[in-house]
C-alpha positions in Angstrom: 20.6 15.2 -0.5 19.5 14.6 -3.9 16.4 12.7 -4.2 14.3 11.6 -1.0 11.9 8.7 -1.7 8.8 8.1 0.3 7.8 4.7 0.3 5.6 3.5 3.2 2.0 2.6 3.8 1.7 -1.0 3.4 1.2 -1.2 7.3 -0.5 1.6 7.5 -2.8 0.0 5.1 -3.9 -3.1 7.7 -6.9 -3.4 8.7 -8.6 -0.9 11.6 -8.7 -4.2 14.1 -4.9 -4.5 13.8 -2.8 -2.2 16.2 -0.7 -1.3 13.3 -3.2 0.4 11.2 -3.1 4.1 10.5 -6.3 5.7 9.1 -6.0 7.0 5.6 -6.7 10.8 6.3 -3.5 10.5 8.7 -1.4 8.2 6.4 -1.9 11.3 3.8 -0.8 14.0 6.4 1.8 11.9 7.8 3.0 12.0 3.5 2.3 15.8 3.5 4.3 16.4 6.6 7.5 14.6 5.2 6.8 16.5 2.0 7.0 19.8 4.0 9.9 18.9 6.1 11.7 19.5 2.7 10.1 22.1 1.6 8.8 24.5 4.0 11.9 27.1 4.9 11.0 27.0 8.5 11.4 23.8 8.9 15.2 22.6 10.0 15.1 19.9 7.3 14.3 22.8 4.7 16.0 21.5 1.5 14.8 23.3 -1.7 17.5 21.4 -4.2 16.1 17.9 -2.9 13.6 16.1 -5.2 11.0 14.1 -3.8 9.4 10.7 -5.3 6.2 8.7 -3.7 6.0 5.2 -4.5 2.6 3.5 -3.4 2.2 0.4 -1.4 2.6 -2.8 -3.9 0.2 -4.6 -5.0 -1.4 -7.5 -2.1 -2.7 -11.2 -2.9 -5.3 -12.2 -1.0 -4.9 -15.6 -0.9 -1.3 -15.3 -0.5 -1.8 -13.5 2.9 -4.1 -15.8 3.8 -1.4 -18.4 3.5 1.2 -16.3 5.8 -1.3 -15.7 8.4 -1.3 -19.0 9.5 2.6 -18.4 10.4 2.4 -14.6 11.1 -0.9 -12.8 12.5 -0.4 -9.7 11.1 -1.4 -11.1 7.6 -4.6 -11.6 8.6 -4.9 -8.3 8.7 -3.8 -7.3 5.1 -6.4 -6.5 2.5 -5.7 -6.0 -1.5 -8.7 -4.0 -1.4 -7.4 -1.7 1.4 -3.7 -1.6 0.6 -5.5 0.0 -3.2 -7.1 2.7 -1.5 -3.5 4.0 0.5 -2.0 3.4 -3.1 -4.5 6.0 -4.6 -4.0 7.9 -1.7 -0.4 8.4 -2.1 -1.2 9.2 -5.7 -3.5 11.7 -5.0 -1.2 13.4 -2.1 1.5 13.2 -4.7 -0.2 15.1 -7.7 -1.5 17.4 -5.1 1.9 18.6 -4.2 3.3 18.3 -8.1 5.8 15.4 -6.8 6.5 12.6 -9.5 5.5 9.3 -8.2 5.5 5.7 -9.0 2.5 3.4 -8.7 4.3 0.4 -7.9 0.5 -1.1 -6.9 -0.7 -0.8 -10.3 2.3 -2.1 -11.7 2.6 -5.4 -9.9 -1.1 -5.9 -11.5 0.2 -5.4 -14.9 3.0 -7.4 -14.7 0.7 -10.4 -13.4 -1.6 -9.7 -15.9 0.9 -10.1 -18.7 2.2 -13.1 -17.1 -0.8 -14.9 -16.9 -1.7 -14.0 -20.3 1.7 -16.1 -21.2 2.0 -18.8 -19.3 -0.7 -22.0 -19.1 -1.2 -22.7 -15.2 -0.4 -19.5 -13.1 -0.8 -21.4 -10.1 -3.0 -21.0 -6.8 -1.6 -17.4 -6.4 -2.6 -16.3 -9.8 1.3 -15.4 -10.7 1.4 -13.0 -7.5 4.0 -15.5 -6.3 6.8 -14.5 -9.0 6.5 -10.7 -7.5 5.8 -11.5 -3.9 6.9 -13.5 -1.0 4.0 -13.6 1.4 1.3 -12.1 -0.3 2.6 -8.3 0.7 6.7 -8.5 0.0 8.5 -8.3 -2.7 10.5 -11.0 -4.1 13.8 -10.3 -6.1 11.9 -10.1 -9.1 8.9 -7.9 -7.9 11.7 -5.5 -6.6 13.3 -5.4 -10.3 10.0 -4.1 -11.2 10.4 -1.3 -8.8 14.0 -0.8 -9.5 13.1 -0.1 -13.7 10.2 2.0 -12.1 12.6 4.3 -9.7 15.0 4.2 -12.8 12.0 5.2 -15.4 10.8 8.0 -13.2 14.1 9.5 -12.1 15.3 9.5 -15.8 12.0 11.2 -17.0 11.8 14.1 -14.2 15.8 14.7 -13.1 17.9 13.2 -15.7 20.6 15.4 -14.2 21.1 13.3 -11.3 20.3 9.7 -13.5 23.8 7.7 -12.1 26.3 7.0 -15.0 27.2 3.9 -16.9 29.4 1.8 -13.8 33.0 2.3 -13.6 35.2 0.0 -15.7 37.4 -2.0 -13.0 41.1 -1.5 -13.0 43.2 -4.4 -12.8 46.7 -3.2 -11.5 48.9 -5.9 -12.1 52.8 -5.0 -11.9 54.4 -7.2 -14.7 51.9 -5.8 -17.4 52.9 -2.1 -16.7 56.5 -3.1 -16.9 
């Protein structure tokens, strides 16, 4: 295996009245443990060669989730404020183990920031709605964002495994090779 993303913490991240939430100290060992599944040569899943990214829980909207959890319960749970602190969490987890990671929390901000600054009316959601679907998901656009972050950080810490330009499709067609 070349590269093993961890990317989870979004549930974790609900709020301690939901059954789903995991408190932060354990979110950051359960991130710890998966790091040392790799990397401690006791463990069966040892893997020196493999390179390990962290990518934080997106960005939330509030008012967005508010919205959903009149369809779903478990929004009602969600909290922007929460979700930041298992996003800094991961960070922290991540620098503490010198593993490159991308702050895909942060970044949703920034990209609604700069959106907002360009566009007259950003709507009831405050331009959240472009990157996600219910407040929490991404939408195609907010997962472009992490796709050119994955890309980004992949190219600046292994460029040896960055994929190469795609394949050029063959047409075989037998009267042309004639």
């Amino acid at each position: 295996m070349q590269l093993c993303i961890l990317f989870f913490g979004a549930n974790d991240a609900v709020l301690p009245s939901s059954r789903l939430h995991n408190p932060i100290d354990s979110y950051a060992e359960n991130l710890k443990y998966f790091i040392a599944l790799l990397r401690d040569p006791s463990s069966k899943y040892y893997s020196p060669n493999t390179r390990i990214m962290i990518i934080t829980p997106p960005a939330v909207s509030d008012a967005m989730t508010k919205e959903s959890a009149k369809g779903q319960s478990v929004f009602k749970y969600v909290s922007r404020a929460a979700t930041k602190q298992y996003a800094d969490m991961a960070i922290v987890v991540a620098k503490e183990a010198n593993i490159p990671f991308v702050d895909l929390n942060t970044a949703i901000d920034k990209k609604v920031e700069e959106l907002v600054a360009t566009i007259k009316d950003p709507g009831v959601y405050a331009g959240y709605d472009r990157f996600l679907a219910d407040g929490l998901h991404l939408t195609a656009r907010g997962y472009e964002v992490l796709y050119n972050l994955i890309i980004d950080t992949i190219r600046t810490n292994w460029p040896e495994i960055m994929p190469g330009p795609p394949l050029k499709a063959t047409v075989l067609n037998p009267k042309v090779n004639q």
